[in-house]
N, C-alpha and C positions, 0 to 999 in steps of 0.2 A: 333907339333900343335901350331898355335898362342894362344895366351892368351887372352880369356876373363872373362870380370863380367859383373856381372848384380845383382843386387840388388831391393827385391821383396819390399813395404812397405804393410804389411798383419797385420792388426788390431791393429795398434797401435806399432806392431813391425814387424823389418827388419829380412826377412831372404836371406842371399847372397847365389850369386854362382859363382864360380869360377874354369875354364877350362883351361885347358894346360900346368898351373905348376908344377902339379905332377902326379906323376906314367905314365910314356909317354910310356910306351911300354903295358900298359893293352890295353883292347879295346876300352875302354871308361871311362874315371873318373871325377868325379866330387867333391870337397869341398864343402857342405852346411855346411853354417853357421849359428846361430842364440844368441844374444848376446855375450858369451864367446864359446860357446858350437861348436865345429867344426867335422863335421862327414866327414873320405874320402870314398867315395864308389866307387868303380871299378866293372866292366863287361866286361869279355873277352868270347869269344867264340873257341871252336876248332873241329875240323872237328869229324864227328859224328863215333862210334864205328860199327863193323861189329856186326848184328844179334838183335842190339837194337830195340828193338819196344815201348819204352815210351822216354820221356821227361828228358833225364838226367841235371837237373837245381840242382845245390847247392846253396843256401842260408849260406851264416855264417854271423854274425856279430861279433866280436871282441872288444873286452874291454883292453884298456891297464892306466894300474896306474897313468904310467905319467901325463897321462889326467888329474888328477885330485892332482896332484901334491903328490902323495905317493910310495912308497917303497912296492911291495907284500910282505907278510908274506912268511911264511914257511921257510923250508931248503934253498930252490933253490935260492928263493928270485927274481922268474917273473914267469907271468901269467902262470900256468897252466889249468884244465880244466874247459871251460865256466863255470862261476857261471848260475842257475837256469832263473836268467832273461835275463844274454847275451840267452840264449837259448831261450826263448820268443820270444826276437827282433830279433831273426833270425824267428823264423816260422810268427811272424807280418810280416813281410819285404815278406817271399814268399808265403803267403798267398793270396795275389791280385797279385802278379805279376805272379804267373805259370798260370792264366787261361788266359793272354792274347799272350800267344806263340801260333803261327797257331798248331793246333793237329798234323799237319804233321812233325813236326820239331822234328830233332833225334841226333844235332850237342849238343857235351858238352856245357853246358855255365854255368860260375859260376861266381858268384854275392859276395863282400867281401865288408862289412861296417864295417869301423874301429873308433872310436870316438876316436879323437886326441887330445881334449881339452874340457874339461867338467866345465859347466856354473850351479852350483847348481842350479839358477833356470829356467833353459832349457832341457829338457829332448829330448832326441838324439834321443830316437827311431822314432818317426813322421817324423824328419827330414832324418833320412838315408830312411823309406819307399819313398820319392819321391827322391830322389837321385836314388835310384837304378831304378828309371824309367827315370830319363834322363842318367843317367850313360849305359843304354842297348841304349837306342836312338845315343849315341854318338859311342856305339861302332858297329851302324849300324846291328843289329842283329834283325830281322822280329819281328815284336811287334805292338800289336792292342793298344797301347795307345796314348798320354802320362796316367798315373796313378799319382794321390798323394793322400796324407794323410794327414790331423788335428787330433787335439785332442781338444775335446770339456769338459770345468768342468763349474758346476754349483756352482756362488760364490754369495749367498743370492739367488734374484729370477731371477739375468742375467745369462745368456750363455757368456762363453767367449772360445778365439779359442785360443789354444795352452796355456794352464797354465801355471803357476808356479809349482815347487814342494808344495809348502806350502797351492798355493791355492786349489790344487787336494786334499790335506790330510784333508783340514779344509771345503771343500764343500761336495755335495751327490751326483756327480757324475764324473766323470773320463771316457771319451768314445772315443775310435777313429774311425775316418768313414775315409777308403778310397774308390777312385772311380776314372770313365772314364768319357769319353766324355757319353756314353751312361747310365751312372747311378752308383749307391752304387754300391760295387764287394767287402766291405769285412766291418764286424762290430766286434768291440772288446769293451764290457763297462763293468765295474762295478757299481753298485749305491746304494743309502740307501732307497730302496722300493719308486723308482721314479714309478707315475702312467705312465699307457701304452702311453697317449696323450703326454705327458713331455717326454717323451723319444725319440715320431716319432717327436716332435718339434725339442728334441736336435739332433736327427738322418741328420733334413732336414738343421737346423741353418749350419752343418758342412759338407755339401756336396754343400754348395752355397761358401763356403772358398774354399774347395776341386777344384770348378769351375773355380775359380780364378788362384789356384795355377797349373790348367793344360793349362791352355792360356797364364800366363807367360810360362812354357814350349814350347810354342810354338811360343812365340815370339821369346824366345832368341834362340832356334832352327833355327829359321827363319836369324835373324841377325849374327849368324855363319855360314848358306849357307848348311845346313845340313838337309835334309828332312828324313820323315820316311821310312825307309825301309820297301817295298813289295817285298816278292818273291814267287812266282808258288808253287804250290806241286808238290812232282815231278811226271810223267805219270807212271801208273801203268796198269799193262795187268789186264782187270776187266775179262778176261775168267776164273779165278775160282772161284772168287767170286760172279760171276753168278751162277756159278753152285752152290756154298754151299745154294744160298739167294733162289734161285729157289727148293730147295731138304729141306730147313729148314724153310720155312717160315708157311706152313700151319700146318706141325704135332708140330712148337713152337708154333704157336698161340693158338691150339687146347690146350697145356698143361697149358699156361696164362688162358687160359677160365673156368679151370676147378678151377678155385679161392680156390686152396690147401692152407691152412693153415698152414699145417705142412713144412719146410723147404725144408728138408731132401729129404721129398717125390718130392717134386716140383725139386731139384737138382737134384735127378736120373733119372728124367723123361728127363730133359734137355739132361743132361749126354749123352741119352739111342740115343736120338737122332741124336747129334753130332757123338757119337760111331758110328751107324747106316754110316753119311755122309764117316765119314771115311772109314768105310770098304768098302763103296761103289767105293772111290778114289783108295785103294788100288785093287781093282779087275780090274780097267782099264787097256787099254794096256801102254805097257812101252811109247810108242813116243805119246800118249794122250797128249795133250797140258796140260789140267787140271792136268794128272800126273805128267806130268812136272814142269808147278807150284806150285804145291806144293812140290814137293821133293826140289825145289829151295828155298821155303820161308815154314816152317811148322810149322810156327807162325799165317799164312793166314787165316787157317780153326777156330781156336780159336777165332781170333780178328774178322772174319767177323761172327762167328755164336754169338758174343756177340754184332756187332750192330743191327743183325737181331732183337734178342731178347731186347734189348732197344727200337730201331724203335717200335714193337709191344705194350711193357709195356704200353711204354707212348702213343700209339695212341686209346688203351685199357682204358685209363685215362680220355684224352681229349674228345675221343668218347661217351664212356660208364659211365663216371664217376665212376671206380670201377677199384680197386686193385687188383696184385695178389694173395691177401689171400683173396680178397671178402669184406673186410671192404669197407663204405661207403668214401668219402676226408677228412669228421672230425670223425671220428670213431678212437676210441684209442684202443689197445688191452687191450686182458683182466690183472688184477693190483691184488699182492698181496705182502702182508709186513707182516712182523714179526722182532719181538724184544730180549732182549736175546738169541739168537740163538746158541751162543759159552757159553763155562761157566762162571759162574760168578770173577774168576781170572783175564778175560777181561773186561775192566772198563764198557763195552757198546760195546752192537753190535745192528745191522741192516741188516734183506735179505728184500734187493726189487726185484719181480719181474713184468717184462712187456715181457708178452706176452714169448718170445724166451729169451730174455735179461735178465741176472738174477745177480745184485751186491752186495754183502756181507760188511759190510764197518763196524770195527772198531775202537775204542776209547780207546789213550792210555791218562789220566792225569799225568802231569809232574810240578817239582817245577821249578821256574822262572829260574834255573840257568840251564836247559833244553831247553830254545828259543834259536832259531838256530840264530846262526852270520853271518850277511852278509856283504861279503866279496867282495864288488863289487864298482862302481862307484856314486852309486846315497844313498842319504840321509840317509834314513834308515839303524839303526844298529842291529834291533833284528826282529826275527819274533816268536808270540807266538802263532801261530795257525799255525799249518802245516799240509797240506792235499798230501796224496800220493797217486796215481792212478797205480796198474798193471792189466797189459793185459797177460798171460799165450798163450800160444798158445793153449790149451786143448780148448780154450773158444771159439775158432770157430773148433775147430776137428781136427787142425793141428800140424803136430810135428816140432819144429824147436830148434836150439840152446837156451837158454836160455842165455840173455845178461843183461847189467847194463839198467836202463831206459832211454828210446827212445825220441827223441823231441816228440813223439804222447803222451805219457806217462808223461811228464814233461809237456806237453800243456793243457791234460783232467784234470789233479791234481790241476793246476793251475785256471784253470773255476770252476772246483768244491769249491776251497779253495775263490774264489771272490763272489764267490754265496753264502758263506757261512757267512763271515765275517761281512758281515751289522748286522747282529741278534744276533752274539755273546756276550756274556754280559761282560760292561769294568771290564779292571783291576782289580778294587780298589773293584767291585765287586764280581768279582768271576778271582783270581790269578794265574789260572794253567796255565801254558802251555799248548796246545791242542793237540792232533797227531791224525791224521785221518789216515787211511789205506781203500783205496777202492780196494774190487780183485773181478775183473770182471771173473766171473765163469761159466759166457756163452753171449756170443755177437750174435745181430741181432739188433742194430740199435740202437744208443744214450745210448753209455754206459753211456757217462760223465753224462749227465743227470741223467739216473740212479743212481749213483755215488752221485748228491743231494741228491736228495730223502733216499736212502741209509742213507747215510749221517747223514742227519738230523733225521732221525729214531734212529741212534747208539748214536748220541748227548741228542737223548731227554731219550735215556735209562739209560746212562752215568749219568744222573742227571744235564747235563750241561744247565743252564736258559736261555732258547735261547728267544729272545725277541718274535719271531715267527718261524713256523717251515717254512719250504723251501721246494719247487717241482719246476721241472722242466718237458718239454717236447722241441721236436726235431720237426721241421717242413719245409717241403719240398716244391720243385716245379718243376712241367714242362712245359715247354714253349716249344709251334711247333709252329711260327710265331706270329704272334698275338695273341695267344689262351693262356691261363695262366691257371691252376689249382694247389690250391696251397692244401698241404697233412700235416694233421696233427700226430705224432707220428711217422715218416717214419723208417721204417725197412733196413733192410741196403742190399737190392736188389734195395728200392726205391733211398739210398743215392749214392750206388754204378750207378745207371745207370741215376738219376736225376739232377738235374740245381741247386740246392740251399741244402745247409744244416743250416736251424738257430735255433740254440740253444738258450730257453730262460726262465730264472729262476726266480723266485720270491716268494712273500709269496702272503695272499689274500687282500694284501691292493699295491701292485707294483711290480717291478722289481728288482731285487738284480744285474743279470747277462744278459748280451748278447753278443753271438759270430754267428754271418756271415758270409760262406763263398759260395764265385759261383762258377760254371763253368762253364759262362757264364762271357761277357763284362758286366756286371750289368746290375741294375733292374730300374726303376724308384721308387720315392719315394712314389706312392700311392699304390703300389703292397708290399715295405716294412710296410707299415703301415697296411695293410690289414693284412700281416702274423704275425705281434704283437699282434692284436686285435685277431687274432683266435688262437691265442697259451694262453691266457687269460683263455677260459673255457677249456682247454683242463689240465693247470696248478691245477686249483680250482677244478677239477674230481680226478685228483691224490693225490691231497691234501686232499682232504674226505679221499680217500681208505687209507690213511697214517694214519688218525686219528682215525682210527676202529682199528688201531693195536697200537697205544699211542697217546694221546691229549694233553699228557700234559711232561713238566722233572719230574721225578724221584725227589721224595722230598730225597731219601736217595741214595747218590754214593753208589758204591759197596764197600767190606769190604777188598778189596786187592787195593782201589785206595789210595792215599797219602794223610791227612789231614795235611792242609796249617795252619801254623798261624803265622800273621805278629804282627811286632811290629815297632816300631822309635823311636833311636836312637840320641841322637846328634852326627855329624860325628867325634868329635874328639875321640870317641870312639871307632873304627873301628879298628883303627891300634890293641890298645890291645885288643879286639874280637878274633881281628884274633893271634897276638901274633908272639915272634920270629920265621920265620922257619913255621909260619901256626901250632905254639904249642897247643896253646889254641882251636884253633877253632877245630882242630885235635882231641884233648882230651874231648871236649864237645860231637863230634861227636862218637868215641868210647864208652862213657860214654854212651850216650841215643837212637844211633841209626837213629837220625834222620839227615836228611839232609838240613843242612844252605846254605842260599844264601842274599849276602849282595850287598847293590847297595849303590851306592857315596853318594845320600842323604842321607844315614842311615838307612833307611826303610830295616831290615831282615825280611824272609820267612824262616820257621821251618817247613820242613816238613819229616812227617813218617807216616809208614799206620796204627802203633799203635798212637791214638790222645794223649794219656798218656805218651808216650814218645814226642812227639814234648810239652806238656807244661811244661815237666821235662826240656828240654832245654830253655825252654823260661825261666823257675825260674831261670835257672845257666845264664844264659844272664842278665836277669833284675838284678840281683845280681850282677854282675861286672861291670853294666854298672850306679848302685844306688849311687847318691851321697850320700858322705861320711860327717857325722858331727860328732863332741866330743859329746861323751854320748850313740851313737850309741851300742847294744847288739847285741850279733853272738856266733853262734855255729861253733869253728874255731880248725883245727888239726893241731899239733905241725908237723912242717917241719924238722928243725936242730935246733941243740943247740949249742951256744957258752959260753966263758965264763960270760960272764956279763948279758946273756940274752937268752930269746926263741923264734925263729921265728914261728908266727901262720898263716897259710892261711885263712882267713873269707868268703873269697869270691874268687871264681872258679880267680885266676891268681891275685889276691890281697895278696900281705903278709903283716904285722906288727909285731915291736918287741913288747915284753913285757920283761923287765928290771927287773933282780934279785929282783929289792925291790920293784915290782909292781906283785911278783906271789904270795906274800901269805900277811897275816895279823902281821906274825913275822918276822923275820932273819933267810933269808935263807943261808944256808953257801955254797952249793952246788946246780948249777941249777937243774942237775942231782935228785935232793933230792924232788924234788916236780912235775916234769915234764917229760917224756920221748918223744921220735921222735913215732907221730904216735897217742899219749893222743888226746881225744876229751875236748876240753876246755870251759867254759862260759869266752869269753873277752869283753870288752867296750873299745872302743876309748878314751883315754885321752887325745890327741892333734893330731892334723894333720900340718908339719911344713911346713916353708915359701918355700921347696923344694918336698913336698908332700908326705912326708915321714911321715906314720904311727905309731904313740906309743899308744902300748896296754898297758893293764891293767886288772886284777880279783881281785879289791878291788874296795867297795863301791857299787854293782852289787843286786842290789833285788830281790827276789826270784820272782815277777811276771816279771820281765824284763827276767829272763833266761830263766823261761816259755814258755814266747813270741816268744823267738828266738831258742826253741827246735820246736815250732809250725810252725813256718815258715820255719825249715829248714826240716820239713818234708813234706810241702805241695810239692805236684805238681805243 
């Protein structure tokens, strides 16, 4: 393929593109570049499998060290399994790009974004989501776009598009809007309790970039001679689909009508019905056409009695305005929470339940040397809040394998854990390390959400000072032409058969969280804005029900969590803290049980769940770590003996002698004779020398000074 570029100028900076020099045998690739920062994305396609009936698209993106000029860790010493946020920017990346493949399409294609060269302050993921929409455009594969992505952060009171890392970390917001020619198709934000108005600003500010970035697409499309691919679906014999649509339409409708609230019940009725068509196919004669069809495809009768039943849902929507549980469009299910629910050995717990949906979400407290290491390309070295989301199969009534967790699993943990973090209270405040555990113990629609809410119930039981507490809810849509009704709390027959799922979290003063996603070419932006403002009281109703069950943190953690206590150090003290071999700090930690953790500046964290033992550590720390002057009194125990003298420890890895004619008031002949290995002594410092060598002494010592230093060596 010949070689081109083309180079975008977007807000102040350049992001290039560049076709035909690498990877020539994918279907399509593309280098985006922006500053240092160089993403290669390829899309190939390949001829579709026998008996498939969905959309097999793979998303990966790839993280390699080199990028950033480093060496992996471990044994092996190269990449192994995606860190946490490569797995992000893969499901960012296929998130807006699977709803715009025609529904009919059954051909493999897989999508690989690899970051080649990483720009600390350019972050790769925005740039590989449009990439892999001209990267599929190049490799000619049917596709309703172009699509791209920005990222939009709020630094003072401007919007700016595509940040920095520094300026996302130091602003209150961080969001990425991508989109079509026909509107938003996917939201990903975090923020620090931005109001709803500030957010459809920043929404709309980054889908007018977004607009930008799809018409360069299409220029330089245009200028390589490359248009979009359209292909047909292919022609399908509609005689048994006829027949299912005609045998299933009025007794499904009849069972949508009966606005069942209960699940289960409304699933067997379906069930009963489909069961009915079939046995009906089954009784035809063998050369029946319909029998025929079906024995040829018997995927047909499922997939058409599930559009029946969608076509119905949603015209039962538009029509009626009324769900198939009977709720009103903004009607929430019924809400209840409770707090210590596990025993108190768990630091905090939390059950929310909504309606069907029911999440359990515990609290583990940990010492700073507990935040998890990230091992990956972008900035960030620690993380001290960590939220994990599982999905069990029992939680929708199914049995399956039980595996490691899923990108769905890594995605809900990750929303939950950005909805969380605005309110958590800093460091220097409150030191622990955080661990969240959410286990979803029964699904029907916006676990993750639940998952907040959850959440933030086990954090405020935990005693954790959350600046505000956090809810969430889940908000849907259906569009049949022009007609739009948008559903507040959707259940997940509404999510599984509806046009939008947006998830949106906050406290009662903003936004914490939102994620976006269609199934649909996107929305316009007054229909996004509409669905922010009514997921607002729908947020603030679940926020009451949360605070009938706790209003406030727990003035007292539990009596199994770890009590912190910091102190600082100057750093030239560290090395003997820690001592040869990790001696000393070993021996501290044997001694009192508690658990040390030291950082470069000096600042140690002592923690243990008895509080009596971490300040028994802190006394042997300050003690080793107390400057030393002549005159100085100690309670210090004989080590060894030599000739001329007796070595005293005073202080936890401090030793000094004390010189045959510094142990007594007369002439000693033998050390032996006044001292043994093991003696508790009263010594004073009589000089400290030019090499910092210590000499004791037990003459000249006052009986209130030895006092002093029996009382301090028994303090805690």
């Amino acid at each position: 393929m010949q070689e081109f570029e083309k180079s975008i100028s977007f807000d102040g900076r350049d992001i290039r593109l560049k076709v035909g020099t690498l990877a020539p045998q994918a279907g399509g690739a593309v280098l985006i570049e922006s500053g240092d920062t160089a993403v290669l994305v390829a899309a190939t396609r390949a001829k579709g499998r026998e008996g498939i009936d969905f959309l097999p698209l793979l998303v990966d993106y790839e993280e390699r060290m080199y990028a950033a000029g480093r060496i992996p860790g471990g044994f092996l010493r190269r990449e192994g399994r995606p860190p946490e946020r490569a797995t992000l920017t893969s499901r960012l990346i296929d998130r807006p790009l699977r709803p715009l493949f025609p529904s009919w399409l059954r051909d493999d294609i897989q999508v690989v974004a690899t970051t080649m060269s990483m720009d600390e302050s350019v972050p790769p993921d925005v740039l590989a989501v449009t990439g892999a929409s001209i990267a599929v455009m190049l490799a000619k594969i049917p596709f309703n776009g172009p699509m791209a992505a920005v990222r939009v952060g709020l630094v003072g009171d401007d919007f700016v598009i595509n940040p920095t890392y520094k300026e996302i970390e130091t602003g209150d917001l961080d969001l990425v809007v991508a989109g079509t020619p026909d509107g938003v198709i996917m939201v990903e934000a975090g923020a620090n309790q931005l109001p709803e108005q500030d957010m459809i600003e920043a929404i709309d500010f980054g889908y007018e970039a977004v607009r930008d970035l799809i018409q360069a697409q299409r220029d330089f499309m245009a200028e390589m001679g490359i248009e979009l691919v359209t292909e047909e679906a292919p022609p399908v014999d509609p005689t048994l689909e006829n027949f299912i649509r005609d045998r299933a339409t009025t007794p499904v409708k009849e069972v949508l009508a009966r606005f069942e609230k209960d699940k289960a019940i409304r699933e067997a009725a379906l069930d009963e019905v489909k069961s009915s068509i079939s046995k009906e196919i089954e009784a035809l004669p063998d050369e029946d056409p319909v029998k025929v069809a079906a024995a040829a495809n018997a995927k047909v009768l499922s997939n058409t009695f599930k559009e029946v039943t969608k076509t119905l849902m949603r015209r039962q929507v538009i029509d009626d305005g009324m769900r198939v549980d009977g709720r009103k469009l903004d009607e929430i299910r019924p809400i209840s929470c409770q707090v210590s629910v596990l025993p108190r050995r768990v630091h905090g717990s939390g059950l929310f339940n909504r309606g069907l949906t029911q999440v359990l979400s515990a609290v583990t407290l940990g010492s700073p040397g507990d935040a998890q290491a990230l091992d990956d390309l972008h900035p960030d070295e620690q993380k001290r809040y960590l939220h994990h989301y599982n999905f069990p199969p029992y939680s929708v009534g199914e049995t399956r394998p039980m595996r490691s967790p899923g990108r769905r699993e890594v995605g809900h943990g990750a929303l939950a854990e950005r909805a969380l973090v605005p309110v958590l209270p800093s460091k220097e405040q409150f030191p622990y390390v955080i661990r969240v555990v959410s286990e979803v113990l029964s699904s029907n629609g916006s676990t993750s959400m639940g998952s907040v809410s959850g959440s933030t119930l086990a954090l405020m039981d935990a005693g954790v000072p959350l600046v505000k507490p956090v809810s969430g809810a889940a908000m849907g849509l259906i569009k049949e032409g022009d007609e739009i009704r948008i559903l507040t709390d959707i259940q997940g027959l509404e999510d599984f058969l509806g046009d939008m799922d947006f998830k949106v979290a906050g406290t009662d003063t903003g936004i914490t969280a939102l994620q976006l996603d269609m199934k649909i070419s996107g929305l316009p932006m007054e229909v996004i804005a509409e669905a922010i403002n009514k997921a607002q009281p729908a947020r603030l109703h679940i926020l009451g029900k949360m605070m009938e069950a706790i209003n406030t943190p727990r003035s007292e953690m539990s009596p199994f969590a770890p009590r912190l206590l910091t102190i600082k150090i100057d750093p030239e003290f560290i090395g003997m803290i820690i001592g040869p071999g990790g001696k000393n700090i070993k021996g501290i930690t044997e001694e009192t049980g508690a658990k040390i953790d030291i950082a470069d500046d000096g600042t140690i964290t002592i923690s243990a769940v008895d509080g009596e033992k971490a300040k028994h550590a802190r006394s042997i720390i300050q003690g080793m770590t107390r400057k030393l002057s002549a005159g100085d009194v100690f309670v210090g125990k004989v080590t060894r003996i030599i000739p001329i003298g007796a070595f005293v420890e005073f202080l936890p890895g401090k030793e000094g002698m004390v010189h045959i004619s510094q142990l007594a008031d007369h002439r000693v002949g033998k050390v032996e004779d006044e001292v043994a290995v093991g003696d508790e002594v009263i010594i004073k410092i009589r000089e400290i020398d030019n090499r910092g060598r210590v000499n004791l002494t037990r003459l000249g010592i006052h009986p209130d000074e030895a006092t002093a230093a029996r009382e301090t060596q028994n303090r805690p």
